[in-house]
N, C-alpha and C positions, 0 to 999 in steps of 0.2 A: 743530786737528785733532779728530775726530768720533772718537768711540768706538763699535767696532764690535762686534755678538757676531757677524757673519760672517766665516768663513777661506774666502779662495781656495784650491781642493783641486786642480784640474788646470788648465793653462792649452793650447792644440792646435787642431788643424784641427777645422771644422765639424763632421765627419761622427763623430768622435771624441766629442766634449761633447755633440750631440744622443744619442748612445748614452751615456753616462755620464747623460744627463738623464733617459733613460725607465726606465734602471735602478734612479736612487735614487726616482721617482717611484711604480715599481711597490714598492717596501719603504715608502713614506711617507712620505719624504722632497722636501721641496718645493725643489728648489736656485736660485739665482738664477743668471741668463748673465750676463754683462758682454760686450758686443761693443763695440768699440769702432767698427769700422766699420760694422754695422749700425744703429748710434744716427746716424754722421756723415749715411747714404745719406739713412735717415729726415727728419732736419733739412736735407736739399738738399746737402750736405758730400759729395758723391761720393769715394770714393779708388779709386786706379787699384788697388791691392797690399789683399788679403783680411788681414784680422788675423787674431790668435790671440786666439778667444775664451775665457772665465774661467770655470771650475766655482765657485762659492761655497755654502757652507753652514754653518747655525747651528752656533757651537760644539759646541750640546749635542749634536750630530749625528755629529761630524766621527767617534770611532769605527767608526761602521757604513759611513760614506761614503767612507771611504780603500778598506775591505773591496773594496766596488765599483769605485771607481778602479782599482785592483789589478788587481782581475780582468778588466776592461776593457781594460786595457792589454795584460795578459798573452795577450788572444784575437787581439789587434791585433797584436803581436808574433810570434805564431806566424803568422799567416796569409801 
């Protein structure tokens, strides 16, 4: 197993992580997706069923990027 300095911060639907992505981006934060089914479609691997794609970022990060998560969540929850 691989040593990693990146934590998965949220894991949700598309429309949710693209918004948690332009938020940490606008603060400087560069996050990485994990999609699972967007890498399969890529490589020919169609799936019938969308995954839940992955917020990830650097350790040193995670502080400011829960903040965001948070409040992401909490705009998604009211609405």
């Amino acid at each position: 197993m691989t040593d990693s300095n990146y934590i998965k911060i949220y894991t949700g639907n598309f429309i949710v992580v693209q918004l948690i992505k332009q938020r940490l981006e606008d603060i400087g934060i560069n996050p990485i997706i994990k999609d699972e089914t967007e890498s399969g479609r890529l490589a020919g691997f169609g799936a019938s069923l969308p995954g839940m794609p992955e917020v990830h970022v650097h350790e040193n990060e995670l502080d400011k990027a829960v903040v965001i998560v948070e409040s992401v969540r909490s705009e998604v929850e009211t609405t």
